[in-house]
C-alpha positions as CSV (number, residue, x, y, z in Angstrom):
1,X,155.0,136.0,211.0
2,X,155.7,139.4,212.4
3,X,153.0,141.9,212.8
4,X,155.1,144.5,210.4
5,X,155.3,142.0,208.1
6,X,151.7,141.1,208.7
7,X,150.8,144.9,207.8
8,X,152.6,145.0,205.0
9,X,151.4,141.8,203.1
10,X,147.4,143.2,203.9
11,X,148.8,146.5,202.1
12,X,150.2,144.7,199.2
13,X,146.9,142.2,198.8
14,X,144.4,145.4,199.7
15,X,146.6,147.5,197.0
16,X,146.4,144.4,194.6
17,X,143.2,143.5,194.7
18,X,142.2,147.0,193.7
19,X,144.8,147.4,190.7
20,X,143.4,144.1,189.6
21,X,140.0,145.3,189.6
22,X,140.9,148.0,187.6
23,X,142.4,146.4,185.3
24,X,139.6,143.9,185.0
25,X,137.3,146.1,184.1
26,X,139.6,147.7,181.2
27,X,139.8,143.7,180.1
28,X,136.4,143.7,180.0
29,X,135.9,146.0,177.1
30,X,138.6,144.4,174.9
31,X,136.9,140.7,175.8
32,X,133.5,142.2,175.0
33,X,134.9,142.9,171.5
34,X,136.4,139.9,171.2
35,X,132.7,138.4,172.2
36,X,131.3,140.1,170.0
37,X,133.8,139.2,167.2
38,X,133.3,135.4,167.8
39,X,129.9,135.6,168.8
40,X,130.3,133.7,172.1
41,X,129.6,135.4,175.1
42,X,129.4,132.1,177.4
43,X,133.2,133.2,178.6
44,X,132.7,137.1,178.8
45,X,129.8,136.0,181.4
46,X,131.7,133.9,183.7
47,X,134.6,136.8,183.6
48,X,131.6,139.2,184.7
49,X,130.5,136.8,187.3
50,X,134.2,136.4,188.6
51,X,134.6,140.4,188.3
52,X,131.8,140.7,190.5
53,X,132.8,138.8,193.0
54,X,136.4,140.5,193.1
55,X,134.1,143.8,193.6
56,X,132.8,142.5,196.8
57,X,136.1,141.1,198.2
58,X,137.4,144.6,197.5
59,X,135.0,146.9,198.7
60,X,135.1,144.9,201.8
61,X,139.2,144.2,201.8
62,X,139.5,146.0,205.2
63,X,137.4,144.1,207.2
64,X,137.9,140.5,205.8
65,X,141.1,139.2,207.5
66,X,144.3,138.3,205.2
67,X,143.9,134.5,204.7
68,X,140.5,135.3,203.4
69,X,141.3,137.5,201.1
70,X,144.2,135.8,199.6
71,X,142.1,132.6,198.8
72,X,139.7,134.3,197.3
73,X,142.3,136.0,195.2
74,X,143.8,132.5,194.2
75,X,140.4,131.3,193.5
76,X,139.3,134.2,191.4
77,X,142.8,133.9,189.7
78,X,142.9,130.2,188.7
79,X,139.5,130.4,187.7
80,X,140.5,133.1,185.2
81,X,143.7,131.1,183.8
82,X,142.4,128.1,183.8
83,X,139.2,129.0,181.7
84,X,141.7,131.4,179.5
85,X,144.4,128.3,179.2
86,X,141.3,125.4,177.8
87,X,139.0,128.3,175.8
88,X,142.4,130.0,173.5
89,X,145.1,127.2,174.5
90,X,148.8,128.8,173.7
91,X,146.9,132.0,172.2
92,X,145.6,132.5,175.5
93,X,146.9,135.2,177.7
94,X,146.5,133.1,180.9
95,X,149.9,131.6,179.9
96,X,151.8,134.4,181.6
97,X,150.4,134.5,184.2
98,X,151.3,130.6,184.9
99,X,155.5,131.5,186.2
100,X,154.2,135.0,187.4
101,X,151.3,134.5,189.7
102,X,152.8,132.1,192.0
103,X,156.0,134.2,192.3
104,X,153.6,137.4,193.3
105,X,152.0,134.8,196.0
106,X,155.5,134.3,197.2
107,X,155.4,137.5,198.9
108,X,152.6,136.9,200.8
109,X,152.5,132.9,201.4
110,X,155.2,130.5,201.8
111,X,157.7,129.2,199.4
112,X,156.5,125.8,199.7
113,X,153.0,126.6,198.9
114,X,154.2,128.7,196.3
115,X,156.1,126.5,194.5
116,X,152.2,123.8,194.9
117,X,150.4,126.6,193.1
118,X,153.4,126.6,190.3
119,X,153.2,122.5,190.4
120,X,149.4,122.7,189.6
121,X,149.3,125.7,187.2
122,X,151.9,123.7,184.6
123,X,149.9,120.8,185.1
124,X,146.8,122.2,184.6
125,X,148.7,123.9,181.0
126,X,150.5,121.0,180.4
127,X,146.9,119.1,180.4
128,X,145.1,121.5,178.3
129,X,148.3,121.5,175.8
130,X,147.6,117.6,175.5
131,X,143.7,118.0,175.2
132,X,144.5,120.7,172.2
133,X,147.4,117.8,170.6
134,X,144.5,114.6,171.1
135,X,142.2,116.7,169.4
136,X,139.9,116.8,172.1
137,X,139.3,120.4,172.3
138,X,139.9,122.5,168.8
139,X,140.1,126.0,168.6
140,X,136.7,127.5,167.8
141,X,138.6,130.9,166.0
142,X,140.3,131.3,163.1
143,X,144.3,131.7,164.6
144,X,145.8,133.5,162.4
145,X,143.1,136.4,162.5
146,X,143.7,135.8,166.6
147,X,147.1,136.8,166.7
148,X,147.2,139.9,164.2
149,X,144.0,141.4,166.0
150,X,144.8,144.5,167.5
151,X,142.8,144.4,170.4
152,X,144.0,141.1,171.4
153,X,147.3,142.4,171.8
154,X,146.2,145.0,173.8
155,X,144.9,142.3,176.1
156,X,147.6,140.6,176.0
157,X,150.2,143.7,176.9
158,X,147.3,144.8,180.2
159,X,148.2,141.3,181.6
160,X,151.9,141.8,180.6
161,X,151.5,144.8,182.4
162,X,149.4,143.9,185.6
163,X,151.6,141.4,186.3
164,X,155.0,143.2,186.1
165,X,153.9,145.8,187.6
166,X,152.6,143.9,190.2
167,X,155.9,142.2,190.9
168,X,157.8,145.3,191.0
169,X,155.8,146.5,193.1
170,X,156.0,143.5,195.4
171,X,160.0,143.9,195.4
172,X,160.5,147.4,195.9
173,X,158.3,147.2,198.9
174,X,159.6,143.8,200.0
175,X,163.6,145.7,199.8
176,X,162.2,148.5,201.6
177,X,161.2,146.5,204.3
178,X,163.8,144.7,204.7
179,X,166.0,147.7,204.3
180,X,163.7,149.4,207.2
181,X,164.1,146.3,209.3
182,X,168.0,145.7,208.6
183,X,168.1,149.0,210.6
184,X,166.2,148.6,213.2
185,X,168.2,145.0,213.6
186,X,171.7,147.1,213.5
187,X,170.2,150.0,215.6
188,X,169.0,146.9,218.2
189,X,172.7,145.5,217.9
190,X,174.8,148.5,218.6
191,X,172.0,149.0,221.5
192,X,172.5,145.3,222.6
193,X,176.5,145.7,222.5
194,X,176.6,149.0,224.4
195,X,174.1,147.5,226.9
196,X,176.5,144.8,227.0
197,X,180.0,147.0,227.1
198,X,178.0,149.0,230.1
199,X,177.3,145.9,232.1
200,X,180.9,144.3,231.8
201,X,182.4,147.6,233.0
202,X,179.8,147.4,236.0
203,X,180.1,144.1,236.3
204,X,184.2,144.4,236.7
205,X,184.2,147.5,238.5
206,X,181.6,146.5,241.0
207,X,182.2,147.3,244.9
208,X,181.2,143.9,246.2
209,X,182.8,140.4,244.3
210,X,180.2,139.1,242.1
211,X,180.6,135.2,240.8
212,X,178.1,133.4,238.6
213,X,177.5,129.7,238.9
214,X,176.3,127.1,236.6
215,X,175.5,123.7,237.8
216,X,177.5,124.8,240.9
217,X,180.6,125.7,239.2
218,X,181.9,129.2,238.4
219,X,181.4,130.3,235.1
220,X,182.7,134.0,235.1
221,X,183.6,136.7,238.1
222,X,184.8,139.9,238.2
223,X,187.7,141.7,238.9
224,X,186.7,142.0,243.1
225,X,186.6,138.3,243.1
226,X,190.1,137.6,242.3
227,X,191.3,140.6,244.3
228,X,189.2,138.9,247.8
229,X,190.5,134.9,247.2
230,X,194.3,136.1,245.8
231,X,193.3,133.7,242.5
232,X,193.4,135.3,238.7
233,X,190.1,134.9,236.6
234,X,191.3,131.8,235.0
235,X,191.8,129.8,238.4
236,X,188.5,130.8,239.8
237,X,186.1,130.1,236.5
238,X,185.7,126.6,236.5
239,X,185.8,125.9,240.6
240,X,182.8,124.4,242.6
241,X,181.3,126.4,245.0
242,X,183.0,124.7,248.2
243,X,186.4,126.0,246.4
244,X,186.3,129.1,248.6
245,X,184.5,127.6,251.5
246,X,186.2,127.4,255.0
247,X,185.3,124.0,256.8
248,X,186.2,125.4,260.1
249,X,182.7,126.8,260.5
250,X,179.2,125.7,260.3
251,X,178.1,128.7,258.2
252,X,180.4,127.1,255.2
253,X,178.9,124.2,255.0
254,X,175.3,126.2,255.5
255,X,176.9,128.0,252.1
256,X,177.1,124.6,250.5
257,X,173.8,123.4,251.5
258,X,172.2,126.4,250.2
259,X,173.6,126.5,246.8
260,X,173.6,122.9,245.9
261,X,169.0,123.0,247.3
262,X,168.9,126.6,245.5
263,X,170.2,124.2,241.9
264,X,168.5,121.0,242.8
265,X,165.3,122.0,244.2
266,X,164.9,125.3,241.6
267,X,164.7,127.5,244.3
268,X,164.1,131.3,243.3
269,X,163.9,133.0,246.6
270,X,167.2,134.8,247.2
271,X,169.1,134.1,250.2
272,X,171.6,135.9,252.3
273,X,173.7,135.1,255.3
274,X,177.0,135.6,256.5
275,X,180.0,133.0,256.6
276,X,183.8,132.5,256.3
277,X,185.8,132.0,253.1
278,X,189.5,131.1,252.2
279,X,192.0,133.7,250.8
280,X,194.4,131.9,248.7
281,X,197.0,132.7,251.6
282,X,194.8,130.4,253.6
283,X,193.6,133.3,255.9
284,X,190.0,133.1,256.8
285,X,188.1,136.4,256.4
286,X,184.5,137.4,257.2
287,X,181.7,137.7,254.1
288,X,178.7,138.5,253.5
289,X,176.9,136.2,250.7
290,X,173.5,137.1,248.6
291,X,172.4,134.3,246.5
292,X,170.1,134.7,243.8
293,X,169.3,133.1,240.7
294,X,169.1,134.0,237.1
295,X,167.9,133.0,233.8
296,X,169.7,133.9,231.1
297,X,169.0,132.0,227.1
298,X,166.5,129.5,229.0
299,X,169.1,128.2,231.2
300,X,169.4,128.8,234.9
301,X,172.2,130.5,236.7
302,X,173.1,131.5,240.4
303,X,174.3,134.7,240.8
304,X,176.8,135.5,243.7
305,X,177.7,138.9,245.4
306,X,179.9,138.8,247.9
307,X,181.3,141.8,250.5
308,X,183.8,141.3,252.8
309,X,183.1,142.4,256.2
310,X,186.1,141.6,258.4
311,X,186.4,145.1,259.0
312,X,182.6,145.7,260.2
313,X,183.4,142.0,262.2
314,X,186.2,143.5,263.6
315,X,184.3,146.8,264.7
316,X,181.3,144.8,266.0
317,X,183.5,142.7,268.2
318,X,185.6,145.7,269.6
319,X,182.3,147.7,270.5
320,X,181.3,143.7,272.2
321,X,184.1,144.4,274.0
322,X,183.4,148.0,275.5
323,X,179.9,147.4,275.7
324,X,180.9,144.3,278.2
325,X,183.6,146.8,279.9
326,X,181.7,148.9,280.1
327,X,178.9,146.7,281.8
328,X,181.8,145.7,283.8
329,X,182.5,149.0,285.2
330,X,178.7,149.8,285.2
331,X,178.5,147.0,287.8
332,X,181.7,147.8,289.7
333,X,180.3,151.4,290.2
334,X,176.9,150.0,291.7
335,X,178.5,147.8,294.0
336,X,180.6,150.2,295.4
337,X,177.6,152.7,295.4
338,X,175.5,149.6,296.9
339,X,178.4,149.3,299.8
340,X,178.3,152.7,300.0
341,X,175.1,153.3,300.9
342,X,175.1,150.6,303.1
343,X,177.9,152.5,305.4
344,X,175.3,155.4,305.0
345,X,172.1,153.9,306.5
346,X,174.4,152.4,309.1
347,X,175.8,155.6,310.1
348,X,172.3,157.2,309.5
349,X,170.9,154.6,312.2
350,X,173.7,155.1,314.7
351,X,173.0,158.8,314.7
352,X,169.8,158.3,315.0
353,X,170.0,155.9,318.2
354,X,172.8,158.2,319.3
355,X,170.1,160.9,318.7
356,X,167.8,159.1,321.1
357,X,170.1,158.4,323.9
358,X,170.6,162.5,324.0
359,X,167.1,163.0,323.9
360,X,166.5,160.6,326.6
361,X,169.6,162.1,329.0
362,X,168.5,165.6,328.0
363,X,164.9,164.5,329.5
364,X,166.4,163.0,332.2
365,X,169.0,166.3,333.2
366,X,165.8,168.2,332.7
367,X,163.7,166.5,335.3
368,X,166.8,166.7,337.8
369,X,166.4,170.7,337.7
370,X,163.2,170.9,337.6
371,X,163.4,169.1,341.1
372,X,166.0,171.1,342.3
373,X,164.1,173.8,341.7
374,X,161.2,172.9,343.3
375,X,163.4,172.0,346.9
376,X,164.7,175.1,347.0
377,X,161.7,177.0,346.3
């Protein structure tokens, strides 16, 4: 049961139970006359008894939960139809109330045990009507008088009324409720088909090819899908996932691998890696491949996004390229640089030696005239 619908049955039984009370207790003065007109005031005691406890039920209707309440209304109910159906037989009121009662239960229990509460109600009258034809039980009033009192009639006509009333009651709220919830249901499903028109255009229009798998086998794709593999929509749905798989490479079969452990072993971590797949033109092309799966109705799906990157292949392995020319170069620059200086530090040394040699014969040129100074002094 819904908790709207909850709510609204604990209205109807809170709003019942009080128009019943009511009611009741305007019954009340028309049974103490007729007590008091056939001297028997054993029945009029039990309905105060029953009264009194319907009091106490509704005083305290909000905090007693719904199941409560509605027993003690089906008890306090019977009680009062069956005593009416044995004490007045067909004169009695209670008769109405036989169809009527379990139709207003209707709208708050189930149809099945509506339709037990209808099966032991006719029973019940259908066993008092044979008591009354055996003889066993006679009327104790004169019947004639009954039915041409005034104020029996006016018993009579409250229950008429309490119980029509009631009922209407019961289905004008019941049609506004469902009118309310048809609705919300239509405002839910226009939501629910925009939501849906929204995602099929994103789902098409997407940058990157998006497949979904069931048991390993294509189940829909969009529009980027066909356009990568050269296949229409039709081809593709229906393919297993090594379809589109290049065996010329190890990362294929790592594709293969992965999907059919993601299905088997119910893995939900997504996955992504790079490998080669098959245009339909048998050229190989670089992808990039998420994996992921989904549940959608209780049922578990892969879904697959795919982005070509032959072009970011292509512009990693040039820059490979310059990078290792330009290592290359790198290199031939330091050796030259390494010969280079190698030429330098031998020159440097050879200078340096030369350097030497100078100093020494300048020494030596420097003593010589020094001496032939001294031998001409």
């Amino acid at each position: 049961m819904s908790n709207s619908l909850r709510k609204l049955r604990n209205k109807w039984l809170n709003q019942t139970l009080i128009m019943i009370l009511i009611l009741s207790c305007v019954a009340q003065v028309f049974h103490l006359i007729r007590a008091i007109e056939q001297n028997d005031f054993l029945l009029f005691g039990i309905q105060i008894f029953v009264i009194s406890l319907l009091f106490l039920v509704t005083i305290r209707r909000k905090k007693i939960p719904l199941e409560y309440k509605f027993w003690m209304l089906l008890i306090v109910s019977s009680i009062m139809v069956f005593i009416g159906l044995f004490k007045f037989g067909f004169f009695s009121a209670a008769k109405v109330c036989v169809p009527l009662l379990p139709i207003y239960f209707s709208f708050i229990i189930s149809y099945r045990k509506a339709l037990i509460i209808l099966t032991v109600y006719i029973l019940v009258f259908m066993a008092a009507g044979t008591l009354y034809d055996l003889g066993w039980i006679q009327y104790s009033f004169d019947t004639n008088a009954y039915a041409s009192n005034w104020s029996i009639w006016v018993l009579e006509a409250s229950v008429i009324v309490l119980m029509s009333c009631g009922i209407l009651y019961f289905s004008y709220s019941y049609g506004n409720f469902i009118d309310s919830n048809h609705i919300k249901l239509q405002t839910q499903h226009n939501e629910l088909i925009n939501s849906g028109v929204k995602f099929k255009v994103l789902f098409e229009n997407a940058f990157e090819a998006i497949a979904v798998f069931d048991d390993e086998k294509i189940v829909d794709c969009n529009l980027k899908m066909c356009e990568y593999y050269g296949y229409t929509k039709d081809k593709l749905i229906g393919q297993k996932h090594n379809f589109l798989i290049s065996y010329l490479s190890d990362e294929g079969a790592y594709f293969i691998e992965k999907v059919e452990s993601m299905f088997k072993n119910n893995i939900d971590e997504a996955q992504q890696f790079e490998c080669k797949h098959k245009h339909q033109s048998e050229k190989l092309f670089d992808v990039s491949v998420s994996l992921n799966m989904i549940s959608l109705k209780d049922k578990r799906l892969m879904q697959v996004v795919i982005r070509d990157i032959t072009e970011r292949k292509k512009v990693e392995k040039e820059l490979a390229l310059y990078r290792e020319d330009l290592e290359k170069l790198v290199k031939s620059r330091t050796d030259e640089l390494t010969i280079l200086n190698e030429g330098l530090r031998s020159i440097s040394l050879d200078l340096a030696n030369k350097s030497k040699t100078m100093e020494k014969e300048n020494s030596e040129l420097l003593s010589k005239i020094n001496a032939l100074k001294k031998g001409e002094v």
